[in-house]
N, C-alpha and C positions, 0 to 999 in steps of 0.2 A: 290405504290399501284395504282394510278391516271393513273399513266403514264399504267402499265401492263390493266389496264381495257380499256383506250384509246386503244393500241396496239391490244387489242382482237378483239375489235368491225370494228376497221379500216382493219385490215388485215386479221382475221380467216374470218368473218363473211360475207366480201364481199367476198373472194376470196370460198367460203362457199355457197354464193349465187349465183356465178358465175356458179362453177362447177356444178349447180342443175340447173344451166339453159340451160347450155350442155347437162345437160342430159335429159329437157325435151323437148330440140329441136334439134339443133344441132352446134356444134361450130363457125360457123358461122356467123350463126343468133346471136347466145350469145356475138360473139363478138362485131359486128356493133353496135348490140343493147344496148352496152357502150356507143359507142357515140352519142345516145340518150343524154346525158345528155349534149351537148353542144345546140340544142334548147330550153331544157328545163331551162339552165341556164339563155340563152336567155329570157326567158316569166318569168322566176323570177323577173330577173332584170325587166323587163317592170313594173309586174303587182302588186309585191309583195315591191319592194324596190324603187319603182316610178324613177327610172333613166332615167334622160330627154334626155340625150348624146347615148341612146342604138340605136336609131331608126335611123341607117344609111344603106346603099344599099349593104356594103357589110357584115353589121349584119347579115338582112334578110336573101339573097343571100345564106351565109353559113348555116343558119339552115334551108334552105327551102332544100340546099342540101343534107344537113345530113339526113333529114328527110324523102325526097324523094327515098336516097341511100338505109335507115330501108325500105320503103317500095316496094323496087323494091326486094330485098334478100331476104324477106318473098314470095315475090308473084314468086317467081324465085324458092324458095324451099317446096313451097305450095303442098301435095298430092295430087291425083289424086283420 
């Protein structure tokens, strides 16, 4: 029973939220915007789980790119 409620929420529910976010923008955008959660994983570990080992250069570096990459793809597919 555990296991089928796990399985729903992990896999309907994201893949659920995904495709709704294809459709309020476009594929794209919906996809990058996954890898959104690699900075935010980042600023957990900082802020949320005090991890003293997170703050190195190529930490930074990659979520500054990640995050830079979300906002070039928005401003890249931004209307007119």
């Amino acid at each position: 029973g555990a296991l089928m409620v796990k399985g729903l929420f992990d896999n309907v529910l994201s893949d659920y939220l995904w495709l709704r976010a294809v459709m309020l923008t476009n594929a794209t955008v919906a996809t990058v915007g996954l890898g959104m959660t690699i900075p935010l994983a980042f600023l957990s570990d900082v802020f949320w789980l005090h991890k003293p080992n997170v703050w190195n250069i190529w930490s930074v570096l990659g979520a500054v790119s990640v995050l830079s990459g979300f906002v070039f793809v928005n401003v890249g597919n931004a209307e007119p």
